[in-house]
Residue, then its C-alpha position, 0 to 999 in steps of 0.5 A: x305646721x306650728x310656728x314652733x315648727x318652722x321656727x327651730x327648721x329656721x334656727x337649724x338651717x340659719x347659723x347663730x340666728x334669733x328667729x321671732x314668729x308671727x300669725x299662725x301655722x298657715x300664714x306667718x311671718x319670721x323676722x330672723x337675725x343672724x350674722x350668716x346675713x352679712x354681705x348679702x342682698x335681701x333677696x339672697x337671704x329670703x331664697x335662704x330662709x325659704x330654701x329651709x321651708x320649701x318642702x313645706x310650702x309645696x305639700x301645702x303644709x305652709x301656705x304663705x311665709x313674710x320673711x324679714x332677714x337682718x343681721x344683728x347690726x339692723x336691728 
């Protein structure tokens, strides 16, 4: 699985985000921002992110994923 890959999954499933990757297809990091991210808790908007990649993490496509959310107003 390429970064590009996990990047627009990311992008379709997080409204109005801006998604940075980092690593490679195995192991990566996204640092998403987005406004969807407002009011919830840093647990609650990784569950969201990973809930986009799960599927991927399972079939061992994607071994690991660091995740940083923030809104536009943490950046």
């Amino acid at each position: 699985m390429t970064l590009e890959e996990i990047q627009a999954k990311i992008e379709v499933g997080i409204g109005s985000s801006t998604v940075c990757m980092g690593g490679d297809g195995c192991n990566c990091s996204a640092l998403v921002i987005s406004p969807v991210f407002e009011g919830l808790s840093l647990l609650n908007r990784q569950k969201m992110i990973l809930a986009l990649v799960r599927e991927d993490i399972n079939s061992g496509n994607l071994h690991a994923l660091t995740i940083k959310a923030r809104t536009p107003a943490e950046v």
